[in-house]
C-alpha positions as CSV (number, residue, x, y, z in Angstrom):
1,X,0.0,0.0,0.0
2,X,1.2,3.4,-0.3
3,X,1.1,6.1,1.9
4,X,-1.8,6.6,3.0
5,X,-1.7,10.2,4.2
6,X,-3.6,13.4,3.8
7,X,-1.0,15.7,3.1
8,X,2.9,15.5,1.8
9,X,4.1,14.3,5.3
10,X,1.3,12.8,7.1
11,X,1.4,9.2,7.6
12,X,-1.1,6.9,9.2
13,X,0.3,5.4,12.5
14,X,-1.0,2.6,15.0
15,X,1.0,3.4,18.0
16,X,0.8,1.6,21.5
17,X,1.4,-1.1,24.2
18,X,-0.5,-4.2,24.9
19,X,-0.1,-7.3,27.0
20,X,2.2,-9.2,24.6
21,X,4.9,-6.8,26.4
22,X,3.5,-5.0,29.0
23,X,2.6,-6.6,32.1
24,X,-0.5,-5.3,34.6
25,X,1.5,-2.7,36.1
26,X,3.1,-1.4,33.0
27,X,-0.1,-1.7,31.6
28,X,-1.6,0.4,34.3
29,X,0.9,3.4,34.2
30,X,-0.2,3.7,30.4
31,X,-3.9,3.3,31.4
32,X,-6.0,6.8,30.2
33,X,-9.4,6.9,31.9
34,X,-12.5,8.8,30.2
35,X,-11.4,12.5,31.3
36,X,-7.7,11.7,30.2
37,X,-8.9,10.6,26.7
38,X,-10.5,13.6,26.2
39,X,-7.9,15.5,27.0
40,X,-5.9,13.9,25.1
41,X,-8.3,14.5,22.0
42,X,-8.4,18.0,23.1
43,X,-4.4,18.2,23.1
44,X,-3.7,16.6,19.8
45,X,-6.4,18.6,18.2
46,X,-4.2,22.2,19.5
47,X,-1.0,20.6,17.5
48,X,-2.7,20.0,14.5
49,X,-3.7,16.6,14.4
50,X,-6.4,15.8,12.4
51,X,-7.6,12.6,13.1
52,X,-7.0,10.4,16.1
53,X,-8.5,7.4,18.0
54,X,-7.7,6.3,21.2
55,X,-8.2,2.9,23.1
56,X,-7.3,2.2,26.5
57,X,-8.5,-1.1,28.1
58,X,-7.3,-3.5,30.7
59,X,-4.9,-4.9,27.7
60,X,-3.9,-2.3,25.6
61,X,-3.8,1.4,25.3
62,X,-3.3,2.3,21.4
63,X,-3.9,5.6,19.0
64,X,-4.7,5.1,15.7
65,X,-3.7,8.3,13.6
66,X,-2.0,11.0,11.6
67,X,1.3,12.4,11.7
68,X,4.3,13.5,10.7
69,X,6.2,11.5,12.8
70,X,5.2,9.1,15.5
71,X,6.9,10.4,18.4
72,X,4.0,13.1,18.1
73,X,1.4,10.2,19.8
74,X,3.5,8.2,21.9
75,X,3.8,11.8,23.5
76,X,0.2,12.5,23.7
77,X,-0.2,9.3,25.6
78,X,3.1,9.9,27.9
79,X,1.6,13.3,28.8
80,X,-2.1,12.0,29.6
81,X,-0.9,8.8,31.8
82,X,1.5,7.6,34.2
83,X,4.0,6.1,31.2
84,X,7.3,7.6,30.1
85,X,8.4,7.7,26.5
86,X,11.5,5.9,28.4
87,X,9.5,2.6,29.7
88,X,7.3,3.0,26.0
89,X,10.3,2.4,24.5
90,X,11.1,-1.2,26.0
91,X,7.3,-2.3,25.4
92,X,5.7,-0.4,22.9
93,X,5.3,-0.6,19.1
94,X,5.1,1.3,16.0
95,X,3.5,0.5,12.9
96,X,3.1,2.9,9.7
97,X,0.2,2.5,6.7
98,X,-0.7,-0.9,5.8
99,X,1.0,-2.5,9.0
100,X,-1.0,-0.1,11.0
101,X,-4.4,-0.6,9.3
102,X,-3.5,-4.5,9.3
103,X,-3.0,-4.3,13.2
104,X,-6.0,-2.2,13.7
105,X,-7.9,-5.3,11.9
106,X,-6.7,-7.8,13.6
107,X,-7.2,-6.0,17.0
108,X,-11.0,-4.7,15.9
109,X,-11.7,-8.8,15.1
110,X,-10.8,-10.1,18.2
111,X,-7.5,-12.1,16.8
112,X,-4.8,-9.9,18.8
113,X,-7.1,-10.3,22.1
114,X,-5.6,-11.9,25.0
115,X,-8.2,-14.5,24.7
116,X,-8.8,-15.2,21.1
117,X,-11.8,-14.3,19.8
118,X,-12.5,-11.8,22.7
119,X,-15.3,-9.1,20.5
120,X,-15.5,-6.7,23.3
121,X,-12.9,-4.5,21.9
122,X,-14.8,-3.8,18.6
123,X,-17.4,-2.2,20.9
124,X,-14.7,0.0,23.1
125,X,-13.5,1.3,19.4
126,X,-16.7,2.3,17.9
127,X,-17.2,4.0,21.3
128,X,-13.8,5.7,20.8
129,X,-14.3,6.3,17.6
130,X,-17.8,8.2,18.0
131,X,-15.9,10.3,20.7
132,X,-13.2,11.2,18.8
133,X,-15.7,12.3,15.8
134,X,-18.1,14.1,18.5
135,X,-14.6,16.5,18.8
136,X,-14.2,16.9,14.8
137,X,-10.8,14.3,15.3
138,X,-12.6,11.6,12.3
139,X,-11.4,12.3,8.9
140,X,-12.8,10.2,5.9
141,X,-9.9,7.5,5.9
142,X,-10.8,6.8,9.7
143,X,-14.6,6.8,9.5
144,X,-13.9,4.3,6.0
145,X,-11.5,2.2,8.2
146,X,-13.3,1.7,11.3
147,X,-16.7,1.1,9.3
148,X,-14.6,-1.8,7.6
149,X,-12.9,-3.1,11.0
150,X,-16.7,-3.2,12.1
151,X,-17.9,-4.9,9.5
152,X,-15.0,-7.9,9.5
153,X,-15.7,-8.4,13.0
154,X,-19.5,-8.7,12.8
155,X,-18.9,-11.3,9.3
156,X,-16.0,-13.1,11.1
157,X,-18.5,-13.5,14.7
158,X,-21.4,-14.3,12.0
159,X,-19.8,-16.8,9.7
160,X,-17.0,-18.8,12.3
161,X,-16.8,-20.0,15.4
162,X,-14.1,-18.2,16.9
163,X,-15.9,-17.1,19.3
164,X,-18.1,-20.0,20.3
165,X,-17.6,-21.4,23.7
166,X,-17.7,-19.0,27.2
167,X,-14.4,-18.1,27.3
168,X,-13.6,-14.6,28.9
169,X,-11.7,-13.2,32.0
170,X,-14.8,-13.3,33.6
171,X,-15.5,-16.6,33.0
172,X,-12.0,-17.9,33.8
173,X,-12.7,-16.1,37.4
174,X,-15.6,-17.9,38.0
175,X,-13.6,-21.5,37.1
176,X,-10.5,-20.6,38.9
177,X,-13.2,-20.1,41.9
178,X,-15.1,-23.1,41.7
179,X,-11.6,-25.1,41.1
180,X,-10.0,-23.6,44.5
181,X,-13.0,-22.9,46.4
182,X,-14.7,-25.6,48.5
183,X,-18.4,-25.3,49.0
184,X,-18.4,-22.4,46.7
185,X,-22.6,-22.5,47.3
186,X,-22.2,-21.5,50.9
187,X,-19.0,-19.0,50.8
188,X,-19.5,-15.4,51.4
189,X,-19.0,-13.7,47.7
190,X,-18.4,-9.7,47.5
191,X,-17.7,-8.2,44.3
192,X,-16.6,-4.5,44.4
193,X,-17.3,-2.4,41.3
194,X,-20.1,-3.3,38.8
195,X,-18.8,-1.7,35.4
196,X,-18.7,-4.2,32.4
197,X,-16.0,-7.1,33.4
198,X,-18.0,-7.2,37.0
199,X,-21.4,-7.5,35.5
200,X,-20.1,-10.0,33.6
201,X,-18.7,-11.8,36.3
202,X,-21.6,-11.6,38.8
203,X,-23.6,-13.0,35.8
204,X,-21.7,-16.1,35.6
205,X,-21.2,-16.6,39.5
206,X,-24.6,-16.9,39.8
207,X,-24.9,-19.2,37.0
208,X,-22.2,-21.4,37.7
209,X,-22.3,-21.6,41.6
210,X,-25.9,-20.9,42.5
211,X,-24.3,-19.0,45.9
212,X,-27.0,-16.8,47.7
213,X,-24.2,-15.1,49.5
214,X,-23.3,-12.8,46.7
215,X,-23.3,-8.9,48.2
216,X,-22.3,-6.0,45.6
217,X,-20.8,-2.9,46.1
218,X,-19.9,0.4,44.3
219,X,-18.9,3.6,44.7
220,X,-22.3,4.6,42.5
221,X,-24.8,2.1,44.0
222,X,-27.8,2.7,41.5
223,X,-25.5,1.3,39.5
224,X,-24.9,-2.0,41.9
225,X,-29.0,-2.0,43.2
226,X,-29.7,-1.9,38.7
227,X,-27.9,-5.5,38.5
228,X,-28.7,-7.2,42.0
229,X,-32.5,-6.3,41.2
230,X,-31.6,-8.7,38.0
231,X,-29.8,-11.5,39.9
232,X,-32.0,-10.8,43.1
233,X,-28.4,-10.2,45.3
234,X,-27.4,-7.6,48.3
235,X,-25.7,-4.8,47.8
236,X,-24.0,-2.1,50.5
237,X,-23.1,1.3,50.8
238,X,-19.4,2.0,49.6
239,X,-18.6,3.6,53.2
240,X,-19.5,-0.1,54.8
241,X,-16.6,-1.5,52.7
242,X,-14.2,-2.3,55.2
243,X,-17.0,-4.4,57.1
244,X,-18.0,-6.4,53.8
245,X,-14.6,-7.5,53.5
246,X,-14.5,-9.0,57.2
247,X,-17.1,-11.3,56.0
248,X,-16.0,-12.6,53.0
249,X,-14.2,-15.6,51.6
250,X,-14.0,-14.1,48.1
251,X,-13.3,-11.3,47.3
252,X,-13.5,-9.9,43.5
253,X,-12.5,-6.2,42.6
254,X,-13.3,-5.0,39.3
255,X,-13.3,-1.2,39.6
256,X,-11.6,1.5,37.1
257,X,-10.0,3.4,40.3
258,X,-6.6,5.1,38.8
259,X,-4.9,3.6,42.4
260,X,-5.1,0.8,44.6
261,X,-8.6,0.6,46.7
262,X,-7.9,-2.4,49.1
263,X,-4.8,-3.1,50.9
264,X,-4.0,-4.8,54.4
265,X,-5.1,-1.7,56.4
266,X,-8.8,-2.6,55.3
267,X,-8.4,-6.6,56.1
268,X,-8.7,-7.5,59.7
269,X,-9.3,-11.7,58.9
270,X,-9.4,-14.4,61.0
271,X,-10.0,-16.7,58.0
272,X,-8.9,-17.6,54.4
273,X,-9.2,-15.1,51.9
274,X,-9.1,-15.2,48.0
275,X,-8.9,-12.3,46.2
276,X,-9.5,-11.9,42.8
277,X,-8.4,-8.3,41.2
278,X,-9.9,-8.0,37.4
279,X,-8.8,-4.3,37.2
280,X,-6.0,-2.0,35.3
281,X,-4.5,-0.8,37.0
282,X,-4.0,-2.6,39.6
283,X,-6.9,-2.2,42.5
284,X,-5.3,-4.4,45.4
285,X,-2.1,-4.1,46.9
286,X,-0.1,-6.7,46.7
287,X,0.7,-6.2,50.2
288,X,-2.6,-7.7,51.1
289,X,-0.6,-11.3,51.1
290,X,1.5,-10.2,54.1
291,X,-1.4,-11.4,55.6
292,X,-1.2,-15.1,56.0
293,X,-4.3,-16.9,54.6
294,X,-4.7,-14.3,52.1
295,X,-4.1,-15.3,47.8
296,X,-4.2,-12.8,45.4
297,X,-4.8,-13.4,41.6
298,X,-4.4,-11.1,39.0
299,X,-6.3,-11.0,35.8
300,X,-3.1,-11.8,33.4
301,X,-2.9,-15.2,35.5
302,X,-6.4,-15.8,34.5
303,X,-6.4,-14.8,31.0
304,X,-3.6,-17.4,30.9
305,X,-5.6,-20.3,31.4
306,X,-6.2,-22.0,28.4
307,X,-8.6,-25.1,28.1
308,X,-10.5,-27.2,25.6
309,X,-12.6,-24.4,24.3
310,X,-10.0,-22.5,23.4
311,X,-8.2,-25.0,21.2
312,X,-11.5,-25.4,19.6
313,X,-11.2,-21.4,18.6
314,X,-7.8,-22.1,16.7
315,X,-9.1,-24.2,14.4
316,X,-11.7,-21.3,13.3
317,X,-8.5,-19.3,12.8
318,X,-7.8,-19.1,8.8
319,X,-11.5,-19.4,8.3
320,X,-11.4,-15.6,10.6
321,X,-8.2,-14.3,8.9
322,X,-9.6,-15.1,4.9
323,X,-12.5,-12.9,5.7
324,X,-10.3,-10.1,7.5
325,X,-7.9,-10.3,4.2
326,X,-10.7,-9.8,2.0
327,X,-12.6,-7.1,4.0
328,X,-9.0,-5.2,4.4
329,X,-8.1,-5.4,0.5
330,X,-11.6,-4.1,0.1
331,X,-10.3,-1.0,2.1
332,X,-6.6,-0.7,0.5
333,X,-8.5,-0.7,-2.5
334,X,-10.5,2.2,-1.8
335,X,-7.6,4.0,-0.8
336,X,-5.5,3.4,-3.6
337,X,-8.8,5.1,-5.5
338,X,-8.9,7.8,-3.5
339,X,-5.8,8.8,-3.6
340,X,-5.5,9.4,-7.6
341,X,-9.1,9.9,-7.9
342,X,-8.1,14.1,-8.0
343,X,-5.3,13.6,-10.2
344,X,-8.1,11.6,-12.7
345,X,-10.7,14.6,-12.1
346,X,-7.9,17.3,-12.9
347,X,-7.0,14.9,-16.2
348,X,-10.4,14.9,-17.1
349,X,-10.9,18.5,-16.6
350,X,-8.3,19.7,-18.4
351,X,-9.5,17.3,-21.7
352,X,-11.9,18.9,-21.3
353,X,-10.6,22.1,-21.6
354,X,-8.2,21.0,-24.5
355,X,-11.8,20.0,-25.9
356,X,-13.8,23.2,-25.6
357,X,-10.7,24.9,-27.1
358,X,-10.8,23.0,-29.8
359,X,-14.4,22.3,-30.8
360,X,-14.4,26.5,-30.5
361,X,-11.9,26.8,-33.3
362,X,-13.1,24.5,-35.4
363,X,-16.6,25.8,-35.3
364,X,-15.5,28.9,-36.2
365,X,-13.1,27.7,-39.3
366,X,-15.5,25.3,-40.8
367,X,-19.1,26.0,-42.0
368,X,-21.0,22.8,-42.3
369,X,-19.2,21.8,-38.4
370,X,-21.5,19.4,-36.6
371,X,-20.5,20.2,-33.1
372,X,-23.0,18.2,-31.6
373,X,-21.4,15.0,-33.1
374,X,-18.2,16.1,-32.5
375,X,-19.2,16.9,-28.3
376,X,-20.3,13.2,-28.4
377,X,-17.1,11.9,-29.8
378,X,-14.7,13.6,-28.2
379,X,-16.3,13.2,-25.1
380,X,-16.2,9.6,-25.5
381,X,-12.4,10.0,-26.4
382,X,-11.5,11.8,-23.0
383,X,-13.5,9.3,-21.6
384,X,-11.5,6.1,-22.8
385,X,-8.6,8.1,-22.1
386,X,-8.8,8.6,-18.7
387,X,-10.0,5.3,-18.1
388,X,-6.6,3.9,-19.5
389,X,-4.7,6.1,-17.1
390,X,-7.3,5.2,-14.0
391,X,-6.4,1.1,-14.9
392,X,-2.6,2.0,-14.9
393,X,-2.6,3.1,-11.4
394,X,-5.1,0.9,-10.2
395,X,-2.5,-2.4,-10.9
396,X,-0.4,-3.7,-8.2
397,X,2.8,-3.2,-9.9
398,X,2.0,0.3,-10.5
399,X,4.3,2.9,-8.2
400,X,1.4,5.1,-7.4
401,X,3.0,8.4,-6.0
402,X,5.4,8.6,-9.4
403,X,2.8,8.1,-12.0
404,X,1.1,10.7,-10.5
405,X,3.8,12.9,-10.3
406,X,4.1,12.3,-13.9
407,X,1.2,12.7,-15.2
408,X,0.7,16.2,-13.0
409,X,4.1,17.2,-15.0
410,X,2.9,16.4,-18.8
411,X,-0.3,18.0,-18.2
412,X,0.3,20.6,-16.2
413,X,-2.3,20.0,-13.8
414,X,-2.1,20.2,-9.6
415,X,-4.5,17.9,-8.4
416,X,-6.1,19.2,-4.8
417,X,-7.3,16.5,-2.4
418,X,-9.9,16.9,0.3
């Protein structure tokens, strides 16, 4: 593919760090919450960046955009988190162009999830994507490429079964439970923090372990009373914290806090504990296992676990990838249009021109002139002509960015693009 920028010197960039590098607590110092990511919009919007999304979820934080260079985003998510360009360095990558819109594709379609076939990212990148367009940060490349990551994930969730089977870091929680937890029916459950990833969860406790012991609670409790009114559950105040966690035998913190909100200050046990901590960053001090009786899992332990289900999804692999390839070269396709599309339009116009001139003269020097019939055919002319130079820079071997150069130079025509 050729460049696909806007200008002389803007390229397309997919900058960022996942968990193929980055472990929990790196991923956490890169984490942007909701009022970071608009700032960061806000911010790259001052410098003169034109389009820009951002993602930032419990295994990745990423920008998709434009620049000149792609320094000019790793620093916009430096300066709006608790990274340094320094530690981005050692875990982070770069991709340019087609490896950047290939990586976006394989992230959007759940291939490049922690656990394969994981769609909830394509959800957190339309939502990123409609913010970043609500700011005027969504050119026509990004609105064309996101659309087409969209509709590769819904086709590949439609017509495989790479995603078949409950597998999720939710679910895995729930077996790693059951697996270590004796009498799971009779334990004392809390769950603290009821965004997505603990809805999930308290959706398959309740499934899997039929425990009536299950008490919720968050720091916004309509939010926690809305799903125990579902699932028929407790739920407490957020100041009775500290005496919810006396009573339990399992405790699972899924809350989007920027720092840790349990450590061993708040534990006061005479008993085994297990505590599960689904959040990034971090929400539980490790220091929580000075206490004796107390286990801590993280979520990257979880995501590890890998069982019959997901073998299954492997097979459904090239099956997912063929219909990625053919939605992308869709894309690449259309860019490779749109980018000489202006250079046709100014060939075509200035025909044109060449044409009126012409038919003008020739009207004037000969009496019986049919210019009607003459109109017809030359339009027709212009029309094969500039269908012959559209088919050269459509073919693969053709080096785009030269034939247009050349063909701007014999005509003497500037093509503008949008």
């Amino acid at each position: 593919m050729e460049n696909n920028h806007t200008s002389k010197h803007h390229y397309f960039y997919a900058v960022g760090l996942s968990y193929k590098k980055a472990d929990a607590e790196i991923r956490g110092k890169f984490s942007i919450d909701a009022v970071a990511k608009t700032r960061l919009l806000e911010q790259a919007k001052s410098e003169g960046i034109e389009s820009l999304v951002v993602t930032s979820t419990c295994n990745r934080t990423e920008i998709y955009g434009f620049a000149e260079h792609p320094f000019q985003l790793i620093k916009l998510i430096c300066e709006n988190s608790q990274g340094s360009v320094e530690l981005f360095q050692k875990v982070g990558f770069v991709y340019k162009n087609q490896e950047a819109v290939s990586h976006l594709f394989r992230v959007g379609t759940g291939l490049d999830s922690q656990i394969l076939g994981d769609f909830e990212i394509i959800s957190q990148i339309k939502t990123s994507f409609i913010h970043s367009k609500a700011l005027g940060l969504a050119n026509t490349f990004m609105e064309r490429l996101i659309n087409a990551v969209i509709q590769a994930s819904k086709k590949i969730k439609t017509d495989t079964e790479i995603s078949s089977g409950a597998t999720s870091v939710s679910f895995a929680s729930v077996q790693y439970i059951i697996k270590n937890i004796e009498d799971i029916g009779n334990k004392n459950i809390l769950l603290f923090g009821t965004g997505k990833i603990g809805r999930n969860t308290c959706e398959n406790l309740v499934k899997h372990t039929k425990n009536e012991h299950i008490t919720l609670i968050n720091r916004t409790k309509d939010k926690a009373e809305k799903l125990a009114g579902k699932l028929n559950l407790i739920v407490k105040d957020y100041s009775e914290l500290h005496l919810e966690l006396q009573k339990a035998d399992v405790v699972i913190v899924a809350t989007g806090a920027q720092n840790p909100t349990i450590d061993k200050t708040l534990l006061n046990l005479k008993k085994p504990m297990l505590i599960l901590d689904l959040s990034i960053p971090k929400n539980v001090n490790e220091n929580v296992e000075d206490i004796e009786g107390v286990t801590l899992i993280h979520m990257d332990y979880l995501s590890q676990i890998t069982d019959e289900t997901l073998e299954n999804r492997k097979t459904h692999v090239p099956a997912a990838e063929a219909i990625l390839e053919e939605i992308k070269e869709e894309f690449l396709t259309w860019t490779k249009g749109r980018k000489f599309a202006p250079t046709i339009h100014a060939l075509k116009a200035k025909l044109n021109e060449i044409k009126t001139s012409e038919l003008n003269f020739q009207s004037k020097k000969m009496s019986d002139f049919n210019e009607e019939q003459a109109e017809i055919i030359s339009a027709r002319i212009i029309q094969k002509i500039t269908t012959h130079f559209a088919n050269h820079l459509k073919d693969d071997d053709t080096m785009v960015d030269e034939s247009i150069e050349w063909i701007e130079k014999v005509f003497k025509i500037g093509a503008t693009t949008k």
